[in-house]
N, C-alpha and C positions, 0 to 999 in steps of 0.2 A: 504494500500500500504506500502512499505517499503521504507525506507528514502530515499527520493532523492536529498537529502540536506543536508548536511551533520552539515555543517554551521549554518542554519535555526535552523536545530532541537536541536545543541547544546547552542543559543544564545549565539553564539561567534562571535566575529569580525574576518577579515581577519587576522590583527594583532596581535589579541587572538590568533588566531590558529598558526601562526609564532612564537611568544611568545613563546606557548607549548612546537613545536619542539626545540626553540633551545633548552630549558630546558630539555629537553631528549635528544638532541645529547651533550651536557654537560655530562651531566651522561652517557651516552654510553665513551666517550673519557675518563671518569674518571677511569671505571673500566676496557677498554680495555691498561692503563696507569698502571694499578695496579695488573694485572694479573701475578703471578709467582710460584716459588716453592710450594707455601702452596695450591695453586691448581691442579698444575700435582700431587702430593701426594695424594691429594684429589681423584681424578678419577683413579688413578692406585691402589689404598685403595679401590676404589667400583668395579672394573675388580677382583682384589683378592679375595677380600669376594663373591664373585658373584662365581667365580671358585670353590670357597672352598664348598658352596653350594651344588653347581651344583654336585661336586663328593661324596658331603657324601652323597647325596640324594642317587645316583645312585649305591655306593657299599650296604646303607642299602639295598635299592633294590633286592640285593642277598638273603635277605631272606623274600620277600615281601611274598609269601607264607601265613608266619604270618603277621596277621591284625594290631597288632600293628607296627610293623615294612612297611607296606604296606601305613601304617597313617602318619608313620614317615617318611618317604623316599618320599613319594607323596607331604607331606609338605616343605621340602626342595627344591624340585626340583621345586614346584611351586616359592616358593619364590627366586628362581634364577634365574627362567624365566622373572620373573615379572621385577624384577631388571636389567636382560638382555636387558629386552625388551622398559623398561619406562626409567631410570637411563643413561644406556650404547649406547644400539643402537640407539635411538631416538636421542639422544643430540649429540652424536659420527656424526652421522649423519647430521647433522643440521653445523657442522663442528666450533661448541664449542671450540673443543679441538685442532684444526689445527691451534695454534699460537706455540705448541709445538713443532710443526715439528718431531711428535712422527709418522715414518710408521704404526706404530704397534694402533696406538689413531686416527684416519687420513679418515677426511669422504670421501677419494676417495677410501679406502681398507676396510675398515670394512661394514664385510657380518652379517645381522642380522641372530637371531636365532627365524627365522620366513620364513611362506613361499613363499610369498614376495619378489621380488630379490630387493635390496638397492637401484640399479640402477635406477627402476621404479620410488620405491618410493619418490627420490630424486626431480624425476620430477613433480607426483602428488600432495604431502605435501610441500616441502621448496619453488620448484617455484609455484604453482597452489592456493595453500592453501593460504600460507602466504603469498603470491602481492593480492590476492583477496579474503582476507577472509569475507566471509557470503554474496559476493556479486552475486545474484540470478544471474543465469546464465551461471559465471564464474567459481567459486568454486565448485568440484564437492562431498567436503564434506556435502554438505548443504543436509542433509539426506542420502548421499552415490549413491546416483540416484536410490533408494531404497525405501526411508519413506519421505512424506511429514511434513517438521517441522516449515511451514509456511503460513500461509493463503495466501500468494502471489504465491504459488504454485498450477498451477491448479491442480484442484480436478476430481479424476479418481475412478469407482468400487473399480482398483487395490486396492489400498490405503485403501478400509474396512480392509482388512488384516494385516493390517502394524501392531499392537501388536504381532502377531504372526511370522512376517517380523524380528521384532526386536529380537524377542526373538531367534531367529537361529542366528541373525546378531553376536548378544554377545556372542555365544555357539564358531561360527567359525569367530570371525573377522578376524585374520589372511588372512581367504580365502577371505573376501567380499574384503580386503587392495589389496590382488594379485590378483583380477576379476578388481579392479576396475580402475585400469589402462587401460586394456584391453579397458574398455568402449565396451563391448558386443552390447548394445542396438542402440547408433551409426554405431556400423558397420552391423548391419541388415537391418538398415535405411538405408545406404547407397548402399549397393551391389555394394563394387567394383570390376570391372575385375579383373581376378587374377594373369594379369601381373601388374594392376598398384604400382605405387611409394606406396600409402597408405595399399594396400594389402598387399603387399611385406610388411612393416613395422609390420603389424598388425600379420602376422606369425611370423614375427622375435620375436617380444614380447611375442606373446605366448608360442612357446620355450623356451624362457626363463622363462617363469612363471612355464610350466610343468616342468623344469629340476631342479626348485629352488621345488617345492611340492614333483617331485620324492626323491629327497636329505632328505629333512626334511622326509618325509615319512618311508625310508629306517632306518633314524637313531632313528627317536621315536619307531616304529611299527616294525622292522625288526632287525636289529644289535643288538641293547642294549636290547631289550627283549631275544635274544637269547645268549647273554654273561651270561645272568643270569641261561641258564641251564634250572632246572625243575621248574624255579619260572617264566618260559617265559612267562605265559598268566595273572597274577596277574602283572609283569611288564609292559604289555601292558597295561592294563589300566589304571595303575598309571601315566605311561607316558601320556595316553589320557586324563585322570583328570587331570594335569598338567598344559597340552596346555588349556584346558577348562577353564582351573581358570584365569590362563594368558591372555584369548581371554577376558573372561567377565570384569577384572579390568580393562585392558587397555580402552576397551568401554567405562565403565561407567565413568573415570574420563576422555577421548576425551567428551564425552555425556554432562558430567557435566562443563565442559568449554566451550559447544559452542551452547549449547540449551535449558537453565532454562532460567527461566526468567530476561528480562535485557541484554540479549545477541540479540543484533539487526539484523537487516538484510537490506543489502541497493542495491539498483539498478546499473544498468551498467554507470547511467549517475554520479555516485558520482567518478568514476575513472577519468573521461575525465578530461585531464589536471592537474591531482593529486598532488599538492607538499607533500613536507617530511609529515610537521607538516599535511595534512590535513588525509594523508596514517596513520602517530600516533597515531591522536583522533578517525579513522576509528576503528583500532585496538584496542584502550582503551573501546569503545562504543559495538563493536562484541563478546568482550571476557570475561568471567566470571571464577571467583577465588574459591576456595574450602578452608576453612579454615580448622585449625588446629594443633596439634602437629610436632615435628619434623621427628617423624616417618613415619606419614602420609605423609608429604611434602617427603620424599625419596623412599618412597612406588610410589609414583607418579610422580618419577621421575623429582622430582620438578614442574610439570606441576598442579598444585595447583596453582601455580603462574601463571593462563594461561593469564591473562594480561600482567604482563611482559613480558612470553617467546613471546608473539605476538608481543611485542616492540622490544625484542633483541632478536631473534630466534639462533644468532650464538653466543651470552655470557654466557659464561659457568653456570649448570644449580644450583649450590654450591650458584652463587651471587644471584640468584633471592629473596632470602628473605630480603637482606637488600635492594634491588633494591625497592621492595613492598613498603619498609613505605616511600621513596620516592615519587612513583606515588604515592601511597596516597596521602600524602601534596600537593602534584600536582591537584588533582581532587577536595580538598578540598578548595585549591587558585579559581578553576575558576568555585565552584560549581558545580562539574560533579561530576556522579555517578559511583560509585566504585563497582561492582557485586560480590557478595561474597557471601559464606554461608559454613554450613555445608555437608557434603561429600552425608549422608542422603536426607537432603532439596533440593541439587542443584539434588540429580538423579532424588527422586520424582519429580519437576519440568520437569525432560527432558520425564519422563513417562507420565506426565500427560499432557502435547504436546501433543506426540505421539499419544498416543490413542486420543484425542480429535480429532487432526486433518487426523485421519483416516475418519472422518465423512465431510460430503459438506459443507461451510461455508452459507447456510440458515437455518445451525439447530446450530449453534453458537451464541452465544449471543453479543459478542464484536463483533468490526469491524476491518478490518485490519489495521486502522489508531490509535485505540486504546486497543489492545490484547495485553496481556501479553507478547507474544513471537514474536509478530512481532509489534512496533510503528512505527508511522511515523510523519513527521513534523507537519503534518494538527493539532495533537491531542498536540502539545505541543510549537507550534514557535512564534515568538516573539522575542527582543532584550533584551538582558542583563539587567539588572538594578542593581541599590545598593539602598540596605538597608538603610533609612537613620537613624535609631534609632542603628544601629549596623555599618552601613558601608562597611558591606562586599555586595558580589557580589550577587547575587543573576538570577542563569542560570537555569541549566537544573533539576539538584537534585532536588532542590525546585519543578518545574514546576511539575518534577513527582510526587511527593507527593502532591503537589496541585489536579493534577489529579486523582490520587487516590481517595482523598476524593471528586472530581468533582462524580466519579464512584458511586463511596458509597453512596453518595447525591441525586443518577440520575442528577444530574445538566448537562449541556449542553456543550461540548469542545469549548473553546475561538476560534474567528474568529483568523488566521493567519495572 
């Protein structure tokens, strides 16, 4: 099962968990107290360079013809998508930058370059996502309502397919982002009349999703292949390889934040009655980190940092790294664990999910109380204690590596 305790499974107290928050709404006041010039410079420096990209990609373009210049130009313009898409749109969105009171920075006007209309998205990622992330039921990123990425998820034929599922997912996420608002498969299930409230809604959306694909469509595949003249069909598909590159990185570092291992999963009753701090350790316990370089970190539009951005989703995304060695010190005060890894190890993990739980959970060897990708309290609860040779705390961190070697041992999981 998936945590239904949020409490339980971190051996923390009520007070613990108060504690936490306020030490994170500290830090939130501190840097929403310190935010100025050197950050609007900051994000109007990453719109620039993004621009600047974006047009040298597209006049090389003009002689995509030639291969090298076809390598050249396809390289650029991917990396300005990427940057558009991770860096700019995402955080723009998230409304980072709306203490600027920049129209032009401003997550109510900024239209991504994606096909996706913002509006949607706004609703399924900033409100959906992040009030209930990884919480079964609610959250409809928890496999995209696509791939099962948790033994808590019943098991259907469908689901043998999901490597291959995935693998188109990553090719065109863009499209699975703009279908999945929609929620197609609820409104099949439903059959509403086609004067009701909800029908009515559900065309309005889809209009807009086709008008936001026909736009994008037009200008990747139609315009700018045909400004280039006789080099129109080698610019198509540079533009297509493009979006391609852009669909598969954005996946794999969403992938890699929110389904290797150590990224949890919890039930509908962990919401009921939810304070700050208990929403905080929800999000510290659901979200896993990518280490790395600084390039990398901007490449990902900071979201390498995905336990932070899951703490401050509206702080600009420039702080998350010193934000990091914070929580750190934070997890390491109350013995909680910090998910992290490299960019490599965290996808592997989210593939080796994948396909595993493409299969029925009687040909699995763990339980869902004690699996990699989905714990639960039963395999690790119990109350806090301290070390008495050391004095520090001793919680959850511990209990996992305890349990690990319980695994490794065959040993038996502690009664609760």
């Amino acid at each position: 099962m998936a945590i239904s305790d949020v409490k339980e499974y971190a051996h923390l107290t009520p007070e613990d968990v108060e504690a936490i928050g306020a030490e994170l709404d500290a830090i939130r006041r501190e840097i929403e107290a310190s935010r100025g010039e050197r950050d609007a410079k900051y994000i109007r420096n990453v719109i620039r360079l993004q621009r600047a990209l974006e047009i040298s990609g597209r006049a090389v373009l003009f002689a995509s013809f030639l291969p090298p210049a076809w390598l050249a130009g396809t390289a650029l313009l991917s990396t300005a998508k990427i940057i558009e898409n991770m860096e700019i749109g995402h955080n723009v969105m998230h409304g980072q930058w709306d203490w600027m009171n920049d129209p032009e920075i401003h997550s109510s006007s900024w239209e991504w370059d994606n096909v996706g209309p913002s509006e949607h998205w706004k609703i399924t990622h900033n409100f959906l996502h992040h009030k209930y992330t990884n919480v079964l039921g609610m959250d409809d990123d928890i496999g995209y309502g696509l791939l099962r990425v948790t033994r808590d998820q019943r098991w259907a034929p469908f689901y043998l397919g999901q490597p291959v599922y995935n693998l188109l997912l990553q090719m065109f996420f863009e499209y699975g982002v703009a279908i999945q608002h929609l929620e197609l498969g609820k409104v099949a299930k439903k059959k509403w009349p086609a004067d009701s409230p909800e029908r009515k809604q559900f065309e309005e959306d889809r209009r807009l999703v086709l008008k936001k694909v026909g736009k994008q469509v037009a200008k990747d595949y139609v315009i700018f292949p045909l400004l280039t003249g006789p080099a129109f069909l080698s610019t198509l598909t540079a533009n297509l390889t493009a979006n391609v590159v852009r669909n598969v990185w954005t996946n794999a570092v969403i992938f890699c934040g929110h389904f290797p291992d150590g990224a949890e999963k919890f039930t509908k009753a962990d919401i009921d009655g939810e304070t700050q701090g208990q929403w905080y350790l929800r999000q510290m316990l659901g979200s896993a980190n990518i280490s790395g370089g600084r390039l990398l970190h901007f490449m990902t539009g900071n979201l390498s940092h995905q336990i932070e951005h899951h703490l401050f989703p509206d702080l600009p995304s420039n702080r998350l790294s010193s934000i990091a060695v914070r929580v750190r010190e934070l997890c390491d005060k109350y013995d909680l664990p910090y998910t992290t890894g490299s960019l490599p190890v965290q996808y592997a993990k989210s593939w080796r999910t994948i396909i595993k739980l493409s299969l029925p959970n009687k040909y699995l060897r763990r339980t869902t109380d004690d699996a990699p990708e989905t714990r639960s309290e039963r395999a690790f609860g119990g109350p806090a204690t301290i070390d008495p040779s050391t004095g520090r705390r001793r919680g959850l961190r511990t209990a996992l590596k305890e349990g690990k070697r319980r695994i490794a041992e065959r040993l038996p999981a502690p009664v609760a």
